[in-house]
C-alpha positions in Angstrom: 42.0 -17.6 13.8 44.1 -20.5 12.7 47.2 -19.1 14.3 45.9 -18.2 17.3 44.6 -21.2 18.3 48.2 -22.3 17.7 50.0 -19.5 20.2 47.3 -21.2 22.5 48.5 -24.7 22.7 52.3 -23.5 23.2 51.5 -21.1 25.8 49.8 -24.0 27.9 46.6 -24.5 28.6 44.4 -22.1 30.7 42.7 -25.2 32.5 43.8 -25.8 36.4 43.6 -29.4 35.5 47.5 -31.0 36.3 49.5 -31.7 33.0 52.8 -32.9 31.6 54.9 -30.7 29.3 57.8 -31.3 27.6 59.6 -28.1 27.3 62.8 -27.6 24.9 65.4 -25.0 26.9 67.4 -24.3 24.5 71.0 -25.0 23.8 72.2 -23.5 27.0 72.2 -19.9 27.1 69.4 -18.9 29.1 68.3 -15.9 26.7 67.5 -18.1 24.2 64.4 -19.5 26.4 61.6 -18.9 24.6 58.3 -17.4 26.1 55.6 -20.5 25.7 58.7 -22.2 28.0 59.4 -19.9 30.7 55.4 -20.1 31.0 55.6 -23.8 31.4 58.2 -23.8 33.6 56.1 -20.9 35.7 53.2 -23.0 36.3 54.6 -26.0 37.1 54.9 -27.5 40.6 57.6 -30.0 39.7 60.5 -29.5 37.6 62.1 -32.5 36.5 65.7 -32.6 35.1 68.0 -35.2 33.3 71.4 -35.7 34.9 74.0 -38.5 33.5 74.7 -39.4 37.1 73.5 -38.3 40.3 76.5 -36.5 41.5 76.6 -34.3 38.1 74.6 -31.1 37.4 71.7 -30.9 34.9 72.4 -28.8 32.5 69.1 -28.0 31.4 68.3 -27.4 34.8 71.3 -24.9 34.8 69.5 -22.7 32.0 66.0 -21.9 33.9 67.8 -22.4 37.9 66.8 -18.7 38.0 62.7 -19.7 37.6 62.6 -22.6 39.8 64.4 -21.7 43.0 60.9 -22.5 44.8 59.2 -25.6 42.8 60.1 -29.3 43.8 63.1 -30.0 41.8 63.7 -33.7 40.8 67.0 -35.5 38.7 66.4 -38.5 36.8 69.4 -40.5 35.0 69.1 -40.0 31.1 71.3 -43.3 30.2 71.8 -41.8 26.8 72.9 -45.1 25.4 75.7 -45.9 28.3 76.5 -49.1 29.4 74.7 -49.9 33.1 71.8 -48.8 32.2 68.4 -50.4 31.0 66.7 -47.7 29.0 63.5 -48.9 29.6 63.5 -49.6 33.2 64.1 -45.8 33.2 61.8 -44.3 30.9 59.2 -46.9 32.9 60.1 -45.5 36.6 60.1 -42.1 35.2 57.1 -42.1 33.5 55.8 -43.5 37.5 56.7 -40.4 39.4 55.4 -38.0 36.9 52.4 -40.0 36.9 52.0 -39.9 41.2 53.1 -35.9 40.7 49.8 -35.7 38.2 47.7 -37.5 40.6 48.1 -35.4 43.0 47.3 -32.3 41.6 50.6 -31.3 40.3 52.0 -29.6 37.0 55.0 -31.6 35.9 57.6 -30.3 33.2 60.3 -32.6 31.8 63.4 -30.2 31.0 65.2 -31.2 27.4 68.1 -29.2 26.6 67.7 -27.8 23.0 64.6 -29.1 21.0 62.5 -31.5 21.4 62.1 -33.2 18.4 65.9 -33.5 17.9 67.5 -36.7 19.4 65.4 -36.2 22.4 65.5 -38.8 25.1 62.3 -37.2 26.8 59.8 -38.4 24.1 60.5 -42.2 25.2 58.5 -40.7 28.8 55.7 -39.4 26.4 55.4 -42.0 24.7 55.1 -44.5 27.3 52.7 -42.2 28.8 50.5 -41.8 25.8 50.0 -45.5 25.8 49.4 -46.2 29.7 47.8 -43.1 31.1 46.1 -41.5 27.8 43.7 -39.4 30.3 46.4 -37.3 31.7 46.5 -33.7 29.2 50.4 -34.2 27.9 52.4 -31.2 25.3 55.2 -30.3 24.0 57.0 -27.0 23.8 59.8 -26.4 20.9 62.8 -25.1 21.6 66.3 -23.7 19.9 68.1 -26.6 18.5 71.5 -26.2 18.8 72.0 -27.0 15.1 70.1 -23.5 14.7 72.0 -21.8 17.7 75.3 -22.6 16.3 74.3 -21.3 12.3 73.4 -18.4 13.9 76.4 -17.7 15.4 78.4 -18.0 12.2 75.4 -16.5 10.1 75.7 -20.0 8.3 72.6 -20.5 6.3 71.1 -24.0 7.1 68.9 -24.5 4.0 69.2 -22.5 0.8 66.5 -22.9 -2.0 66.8 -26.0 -3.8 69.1 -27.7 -1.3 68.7 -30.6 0.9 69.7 -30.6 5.1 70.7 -33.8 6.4 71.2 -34.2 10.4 73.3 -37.3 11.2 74.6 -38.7 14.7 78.1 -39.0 13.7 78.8 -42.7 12.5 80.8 -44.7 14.4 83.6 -46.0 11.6 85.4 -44.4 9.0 83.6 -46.2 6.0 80.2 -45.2 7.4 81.1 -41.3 7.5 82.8 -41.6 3.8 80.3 -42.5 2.1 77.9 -40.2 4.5 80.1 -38.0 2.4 80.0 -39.2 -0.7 76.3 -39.5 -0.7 75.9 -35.3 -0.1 78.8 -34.7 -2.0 77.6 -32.7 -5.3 74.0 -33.2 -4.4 72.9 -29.5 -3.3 73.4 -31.0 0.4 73.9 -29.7 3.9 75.4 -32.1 6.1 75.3 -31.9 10.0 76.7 -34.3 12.2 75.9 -34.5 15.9 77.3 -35.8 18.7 80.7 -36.1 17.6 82.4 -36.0 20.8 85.0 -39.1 21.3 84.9 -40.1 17.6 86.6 -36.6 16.9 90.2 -38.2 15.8 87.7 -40.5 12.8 86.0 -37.8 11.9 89.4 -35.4 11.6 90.9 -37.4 9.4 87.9 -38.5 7.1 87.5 -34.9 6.8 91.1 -34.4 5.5 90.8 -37.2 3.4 88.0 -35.7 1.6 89.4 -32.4 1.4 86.9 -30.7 3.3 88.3 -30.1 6.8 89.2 -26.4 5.6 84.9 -26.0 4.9 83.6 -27.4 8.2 82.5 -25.8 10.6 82.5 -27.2 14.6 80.2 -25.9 16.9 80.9 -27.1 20.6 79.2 -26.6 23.7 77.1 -23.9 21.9 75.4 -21.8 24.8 77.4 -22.7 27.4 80.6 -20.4 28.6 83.0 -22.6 26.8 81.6 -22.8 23.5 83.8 -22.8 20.6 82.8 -22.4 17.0 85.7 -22.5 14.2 86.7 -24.5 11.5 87.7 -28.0 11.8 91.0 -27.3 10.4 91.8 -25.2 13.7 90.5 -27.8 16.2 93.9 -28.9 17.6 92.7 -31.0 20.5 92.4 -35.2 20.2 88.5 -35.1 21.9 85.9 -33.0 21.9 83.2 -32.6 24.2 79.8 -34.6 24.4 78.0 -31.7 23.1 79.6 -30.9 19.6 78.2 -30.8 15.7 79.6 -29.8 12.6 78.4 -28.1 9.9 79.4 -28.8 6.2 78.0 -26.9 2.8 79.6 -29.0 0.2 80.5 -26.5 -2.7 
């Protein structure tokens, strides 16, 4: 009984009432969509998607184009912690339209590439939501992290028994990401870092400094038709993209 009750609330509710829902896509490869969010997405009249600027693609929007040829499709700037932008003025406006979609009778999903409970902008709109409109029916769908996506793909187990995972946005100076490092060093620890991106050439030589360039593993753009997954040691390139994460087993 218990778990059906659960496969309930992700598959949405069976009520015609309007609702928000927060629905995880996936890394970027469409086949990894799971069924609870192509049933979202389905019933929904508005489809909203997170762009970095207006002139640039969603690429959440990219992974489910195929189901929403014939909704009302709408791009929002994500400022993801850019200069330019006031965060909150954003989340605020957003959290508006969805509300005016609701209103008037229409499902509204928020797209979030990978999962969202993972560094996921979308949960400042619920949030802000929660507290000002509490009436309106509001959920969340799961989806495949890229973190998983990317283990997968190199059958790298994430979490053996009696170890310990750690996810990190990648520090910003060398002395922060040493003693990362030294902290899960010898302590049956799993390190991932995310969003390495632009602070590539730090992290590069931190990692050969420790002596442990030859044991992680980058995953980039996982998904998506350029993804790369190899060892760091074989990364030649100065940058890497926005969308990258490594994987270290320290044994």
């Amino acid at each position: 009984m218990v778990i059906k009750k659960v496969l309930k609330v992700f598959r949405g509710y069976k009520s015609d009432s309007p609702s928000f829902t927060i629905v995880g896509v996936g890394p970027g490869d469409p086949s990894l969509l799971t069924i609870a969010a192509l049933d979202a997405i389905k019933r929904a009249k508005v489809i909203i998607s997170p762009v970095s600027n207006y002139n640039k693609k969603s690429f959440a929007a990219e992974v489910v184009k195929k189901y929403t040829k014939f909704k009302k499709n709408i791009s929002i700037i994500f400022p993801m912690a850019r200069d330019g932008y006031d965060p909150d003025e954003i989340w605020s406006n957003a959290t508006e339209k969805i509300v005016k979609f609701i209103e008037n009778g229409e499902s509204v999903v928020l797209l979030c590439l990978g999962d969202t409970s993972l560094f996921a902008s979308s949960s400042n709109i619920l949030r802000i939501l929660k507290n000002n409109y509490p009436e309106i029916i509001s959920k969340t769908i799961p989806g495949i992290s890229s973190i998983s996506a990317a283990a997968a793909l190199n059958n790298f187990d994430l979490v053996r028994k009696g170890e310990t995972l750690i996810i990190k946005e990648c520090p910003s100076s060398n002395s922060e990401l040493t003693s990362l490092i030294s902290k899960s060093r010898g302590n049956n620890t799993v390190l991932v870092i995310m969003k390495v991106g632009k602070r590539w050439n730090l992290v590069r030589e931190t990692l050969k400094k420790e002596d442990i360039i030859n044991k992680s593993l980058i995953a980039l753009s996982i998904g998506m038709p350029d993804q790369i997954i190899q060892y760091a040691s074989e990364y030649k390139k100065d940058i890497m993209p926005y969308f990258s994460l490594i994987l270290i087993r320290f044994e």
